[in-house]
N, C-alpha and C positions, 0 to 999 in steps of 0.2 A: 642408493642415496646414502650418503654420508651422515656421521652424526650431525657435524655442524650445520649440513642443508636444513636435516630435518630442525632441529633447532630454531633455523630463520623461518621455515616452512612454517612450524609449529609453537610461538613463543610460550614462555611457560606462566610468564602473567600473563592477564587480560591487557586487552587496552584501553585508555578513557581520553578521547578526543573534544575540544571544549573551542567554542566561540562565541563573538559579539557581534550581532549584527547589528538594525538600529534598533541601538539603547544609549545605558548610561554607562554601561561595564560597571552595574553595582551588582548583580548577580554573579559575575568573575568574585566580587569583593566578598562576597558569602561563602562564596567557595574558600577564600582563602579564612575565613572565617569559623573554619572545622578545627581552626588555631592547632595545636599538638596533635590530633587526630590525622591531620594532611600528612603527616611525616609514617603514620601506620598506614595508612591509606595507600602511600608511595611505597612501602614494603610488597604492596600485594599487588599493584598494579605499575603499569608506563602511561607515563603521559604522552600521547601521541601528539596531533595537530593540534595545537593549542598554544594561546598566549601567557601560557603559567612557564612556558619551555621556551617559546618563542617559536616553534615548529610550524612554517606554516602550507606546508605541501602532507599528503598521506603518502607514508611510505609501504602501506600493506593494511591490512583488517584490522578493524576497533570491535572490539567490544561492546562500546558506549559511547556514542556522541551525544555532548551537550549543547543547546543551541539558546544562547540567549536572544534578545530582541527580533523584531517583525523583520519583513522584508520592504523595503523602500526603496530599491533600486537594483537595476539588471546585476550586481556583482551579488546582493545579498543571497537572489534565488540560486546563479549559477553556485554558489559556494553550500546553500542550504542544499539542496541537488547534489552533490558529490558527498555530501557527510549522507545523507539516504544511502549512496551509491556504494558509501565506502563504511560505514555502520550497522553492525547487525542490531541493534536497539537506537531507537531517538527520544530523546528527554526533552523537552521545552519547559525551558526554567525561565518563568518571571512569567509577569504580566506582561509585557512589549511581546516574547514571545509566544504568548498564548491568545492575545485578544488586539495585538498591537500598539497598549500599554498609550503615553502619553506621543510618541512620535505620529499614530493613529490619527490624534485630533485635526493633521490636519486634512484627513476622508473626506469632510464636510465643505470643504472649501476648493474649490478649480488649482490643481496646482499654477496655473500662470499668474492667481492672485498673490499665492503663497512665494513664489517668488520674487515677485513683483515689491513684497512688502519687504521679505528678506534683503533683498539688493539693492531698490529704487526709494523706499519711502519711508524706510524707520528715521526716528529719529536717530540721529550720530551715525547715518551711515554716510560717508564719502564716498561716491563714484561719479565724479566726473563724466566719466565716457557712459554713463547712463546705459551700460551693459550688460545683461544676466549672465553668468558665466557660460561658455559652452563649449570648454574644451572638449576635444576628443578622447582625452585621458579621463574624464570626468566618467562616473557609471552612470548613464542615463536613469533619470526618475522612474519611477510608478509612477501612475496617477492618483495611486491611493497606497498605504501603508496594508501590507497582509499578514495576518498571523501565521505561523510555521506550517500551521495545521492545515490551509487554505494550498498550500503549494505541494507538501512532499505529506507523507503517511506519518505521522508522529505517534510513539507508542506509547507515553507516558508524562503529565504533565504536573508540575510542581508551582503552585502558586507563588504571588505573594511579589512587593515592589519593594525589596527584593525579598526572597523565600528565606528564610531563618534559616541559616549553616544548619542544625539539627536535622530540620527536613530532608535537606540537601544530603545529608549525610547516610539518613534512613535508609533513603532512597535506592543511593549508590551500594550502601553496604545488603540490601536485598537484593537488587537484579547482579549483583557481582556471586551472591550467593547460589544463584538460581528462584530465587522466590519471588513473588510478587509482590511491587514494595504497595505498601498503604502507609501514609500520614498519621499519626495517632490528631486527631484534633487540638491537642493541647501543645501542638508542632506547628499548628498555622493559625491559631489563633492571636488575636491584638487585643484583648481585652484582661 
């Protein structure tokens, strides 16, 4: 083997892989919220799959995948399923991705209502052709909204709508260390 295979074989950062599934992309926004830290952070690691690069296939092993928001639809699990597949650690950052957060609420309700109200009966909605969408392009629903942890094995989870950059930070800079990260409480607190 060559230097350069081993090279590809072997990178010499870690990797840190990052997504939104259904949320608000305000846990993306805390990330970027490590402010001046993100650019030392980016000395020691690559950003693989993720929307901070715009990467959005894996091109080899991470490190660290982070998974924001629940799953709401066939594309969210097939995508949450491949970062397990392609992830030696999973982080579930936010509430949406640990309990289903606010996309959740609508559990309690038959989705044919929740649609029904979406497309046919809000106020200011125009649809004529009195139609619920159903392309084939479209990723088929859930029935209900599930948290990361419901679908794939998650190993680590980071509260909070969204999680304080500090936390976020904590976090990353221990499992990047090898150690086990723990929250100081004074990292997720609102009071």
């Amino acid at each position: 083997m060559t230097s350069s295979q081993e090279a590809t074989n072997h990178p010499e950062k870690p990797r840190i892989a990052t997504v939104s599934l259904a949320g608000c992309f305000g846990c993306h926004m805390s990330i970027l919220d490590i402010d001046e830290r993100i650019l030392a952070l980016a000395e020691i690691v690559d950003f693989a799959r993720s929307p901070i690069n715009d990467y959005k296939t894996f091109d080899g092993r991470c490190t660290v995948g982070i998974i924001e928001g629940g799953c709401c639809n066939e594309e969210n699990v097939h995508v949450l399923e491949d970062f397990r597949k392609n992830c030696d650690v999973l982080v579930s950052l936010g509430d949406c991705a640990i309990n289903g957060g606010i996309p959740a609420m609508r559990n309690n309700i038959p989705l044919r209502e929740c649609l029904e109200e979406a497309y046919l009966k809000s106020p200011g909605v125009y649809n004529p052709s009195g139609t619920i969408p159903n392309d084939e392009e479209l990723p088929l629903l859930l029935n209900r909204v599930y948290p990361c942890n419901e679908v794939v094995k998650i190993d680590h989870f980071i509260p909070g709508c969204p999680p304080p950059a500090d936390a976020i930070f904590e976090v990353l800079s221990a499992l990047l260390a090898g150690r086990t990260p723990a929250i100081a409480y004074g990292d997720l607190k609102y009071d």
